[in-house]
C-alpha positions in Angstrom: 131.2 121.2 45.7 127.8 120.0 44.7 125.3 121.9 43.1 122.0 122.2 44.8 118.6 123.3 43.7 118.3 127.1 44.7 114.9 128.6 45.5 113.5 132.7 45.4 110.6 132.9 47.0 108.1 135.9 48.5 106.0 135.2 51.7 103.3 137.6 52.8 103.3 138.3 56.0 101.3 139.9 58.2 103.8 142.6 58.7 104.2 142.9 55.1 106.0 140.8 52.2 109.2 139.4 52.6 111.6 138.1 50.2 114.1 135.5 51.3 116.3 132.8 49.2 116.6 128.9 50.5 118.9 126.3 48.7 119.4 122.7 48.4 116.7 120.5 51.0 115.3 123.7 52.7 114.5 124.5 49.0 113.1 121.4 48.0 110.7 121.2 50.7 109.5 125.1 50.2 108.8 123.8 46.5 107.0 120.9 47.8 104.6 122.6 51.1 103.7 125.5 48.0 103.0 122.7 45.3 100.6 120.3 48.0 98.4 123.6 48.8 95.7 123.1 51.5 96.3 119.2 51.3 99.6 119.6 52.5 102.0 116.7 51.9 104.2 114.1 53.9 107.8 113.0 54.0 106.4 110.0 52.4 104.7 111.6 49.5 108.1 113.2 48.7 110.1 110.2 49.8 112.9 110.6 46.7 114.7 113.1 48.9 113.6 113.2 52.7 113.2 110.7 55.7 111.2 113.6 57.3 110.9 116.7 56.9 113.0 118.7 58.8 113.1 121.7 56.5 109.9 122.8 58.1 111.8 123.8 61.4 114.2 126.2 59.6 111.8 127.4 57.3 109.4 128.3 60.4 112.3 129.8 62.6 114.6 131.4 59.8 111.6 133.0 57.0 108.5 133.3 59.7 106.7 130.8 57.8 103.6 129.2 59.5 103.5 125.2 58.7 101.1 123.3 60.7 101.8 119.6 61.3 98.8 117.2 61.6 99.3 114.0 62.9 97.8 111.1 60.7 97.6 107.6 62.1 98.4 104.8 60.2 98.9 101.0 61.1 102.4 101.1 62.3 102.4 104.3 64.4 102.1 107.7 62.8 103.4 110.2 60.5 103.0 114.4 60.4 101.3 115.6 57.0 102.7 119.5 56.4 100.7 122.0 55.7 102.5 125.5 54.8 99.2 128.0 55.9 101.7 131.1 55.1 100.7 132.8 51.5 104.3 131.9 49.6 104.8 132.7 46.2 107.8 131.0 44.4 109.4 133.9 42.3 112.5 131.4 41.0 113.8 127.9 41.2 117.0 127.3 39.6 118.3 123.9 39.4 122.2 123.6 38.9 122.2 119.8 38.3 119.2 120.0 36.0 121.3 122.5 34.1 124.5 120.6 33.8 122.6 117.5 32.3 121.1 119.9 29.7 124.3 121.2 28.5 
């Protein structure tokens, strides 16, 4: 089984805080739509890991999270930049492979 990176997080909701846990690319890209703030940030930006992020649908329909997707032309077509408009704080991120390297 292969360790992935693990992720506690609060969001605040209108209906009040709520405290959920997301792991492995659901995590990675709640880690990344907190660290872009109000600019937001694309699959390209982040492009070690996604081809797109599709995180943002579970993290929308399982946690209540608000993401808006703007759509930013480029040459070749287009691409969505993320931008998570729900207040999230990051309580932990524990990374299992970082932790096996260490030791």
């Amino acid at each position: 089984m292969t360790a992935r990176l693990y992720v506690e997080a609060i969001a605040y909701l209108r209906e009040g805080e709520r405290r959920f846990i997301v792991r492995g690319q659901t995590a990675k890209t709640l880690v990344a739509l907190v660290a872009s703030g109000d600019r937001g940030a694309t699959a390209l930006e982040v492009s070690t890991w996604p081809l797109r992020f599709a995180a943002c649908h579970l993290l929308r329909r399982d946690f209540g999270l608000s993401i808006r997707t703007d759509r930013e032309d480029h040459p070749g077509g287009w691409h969505g930049r993320h931008v998570l408009e729900t207040p999230v704080r990051i309580v932990l991120v524990a990374d299992p492979e970082q932790e096996d390297e260490a030791a």
